[in-house]
C-alpha positions in Angstrom: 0.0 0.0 0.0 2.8 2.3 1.0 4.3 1.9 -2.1 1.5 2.5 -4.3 1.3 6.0 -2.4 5.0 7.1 -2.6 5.0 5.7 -6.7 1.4 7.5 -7.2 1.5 11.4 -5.0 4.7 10.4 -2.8 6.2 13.1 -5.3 4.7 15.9 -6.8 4.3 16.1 -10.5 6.5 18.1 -12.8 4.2 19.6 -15.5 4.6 22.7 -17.5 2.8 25.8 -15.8 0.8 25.8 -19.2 -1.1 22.3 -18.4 -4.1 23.0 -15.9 -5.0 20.1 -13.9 -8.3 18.2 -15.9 -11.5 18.2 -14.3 -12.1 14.3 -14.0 -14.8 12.3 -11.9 -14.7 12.0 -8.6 -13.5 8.3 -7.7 -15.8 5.8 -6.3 -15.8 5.8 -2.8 -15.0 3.4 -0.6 -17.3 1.9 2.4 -15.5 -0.4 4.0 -18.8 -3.3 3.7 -16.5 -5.4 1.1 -13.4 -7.6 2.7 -11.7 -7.8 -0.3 -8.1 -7.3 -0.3 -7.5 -6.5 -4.3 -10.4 -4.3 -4.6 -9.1 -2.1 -1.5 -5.7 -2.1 -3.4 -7.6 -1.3 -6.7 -9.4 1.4 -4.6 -6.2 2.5 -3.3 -4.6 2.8 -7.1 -7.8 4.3 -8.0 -7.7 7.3 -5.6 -4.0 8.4 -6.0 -3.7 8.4 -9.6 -6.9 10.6 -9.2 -4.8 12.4 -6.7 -2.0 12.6 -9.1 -3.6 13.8 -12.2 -5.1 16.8 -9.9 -1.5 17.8 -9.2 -2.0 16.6 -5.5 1.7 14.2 -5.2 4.2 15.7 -2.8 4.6 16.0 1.1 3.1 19.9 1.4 -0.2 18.3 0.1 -0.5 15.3 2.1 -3.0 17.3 4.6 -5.5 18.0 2.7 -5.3 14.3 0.5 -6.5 13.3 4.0 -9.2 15.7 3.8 -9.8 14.8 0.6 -10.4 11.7 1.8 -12.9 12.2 3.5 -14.9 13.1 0.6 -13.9 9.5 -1.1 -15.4 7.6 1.8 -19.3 6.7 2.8 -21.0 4.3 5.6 -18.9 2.6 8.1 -15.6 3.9 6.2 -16.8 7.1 6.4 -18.1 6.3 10.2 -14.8 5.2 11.2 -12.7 8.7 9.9 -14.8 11.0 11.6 -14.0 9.0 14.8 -10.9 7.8 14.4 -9.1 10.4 12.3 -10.8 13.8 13.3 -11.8 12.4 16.7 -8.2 11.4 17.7 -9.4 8.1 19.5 -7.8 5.6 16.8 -4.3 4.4 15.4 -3.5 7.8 13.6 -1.5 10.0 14.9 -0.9 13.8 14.5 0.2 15.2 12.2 -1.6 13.1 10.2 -0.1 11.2 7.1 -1.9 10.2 4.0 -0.2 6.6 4.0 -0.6 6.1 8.1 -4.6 6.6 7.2 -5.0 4.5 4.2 -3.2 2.3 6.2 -5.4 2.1 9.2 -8.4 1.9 6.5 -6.9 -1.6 5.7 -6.4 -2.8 9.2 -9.8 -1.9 9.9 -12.0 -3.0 7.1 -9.8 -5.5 5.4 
């Protein structure tokens, strides 16, 4: 998982200042209802080249990709990062790291 994050947004992408960032679809999101260990890691692929084709790779954005995060997540998923991430009673720790979160995500649902 880590490793999809640091090859996908672990660096941020060198484009031209002329190329704008395209507006694409949102990504599906995930709920955390399926235990299904390639589809989380499809999810996780999903979301960061997402991430990457906004211009969002590099360490001064990982903040807000865990904000965005948020927005990628429903149900128990979503549950569970309102608690766990914003409520400061789970595994993540401050400051809080995009991999360290996705990470959690897996222990907890998968």
């Amino acid at each position: 998982i880590a490793a999809i994050i640091h090859r996908q947004v672990g660096e941020a992408l060198d484009v031209p200042s002329r190329v704008k960032a395209p507006k694409l679809p949102s990504p599906p999101l995930f709920s955390g209802s399926v235990n299904d260990p390639v589809a989380f890691l499809t999810y996780v692929e999903t979301i960061t080249t997402w991430m990457r084709a906004q211009f969002m790779g590099g360490p001064d954005v990982d903040a807000y990709r865990v904000t965005l995060l948020k927005t990628l997540l429903t149900g128990n998923a979503l549950e569970w990062f309102i608690e766990h991430v914003e409520g400061q009673s789970g595994p993540v720790s401050v400051p809080y790291e995009f991999t360290s979160v996705i990470c959690a995500l897996h222990r907890r649902f998968i």
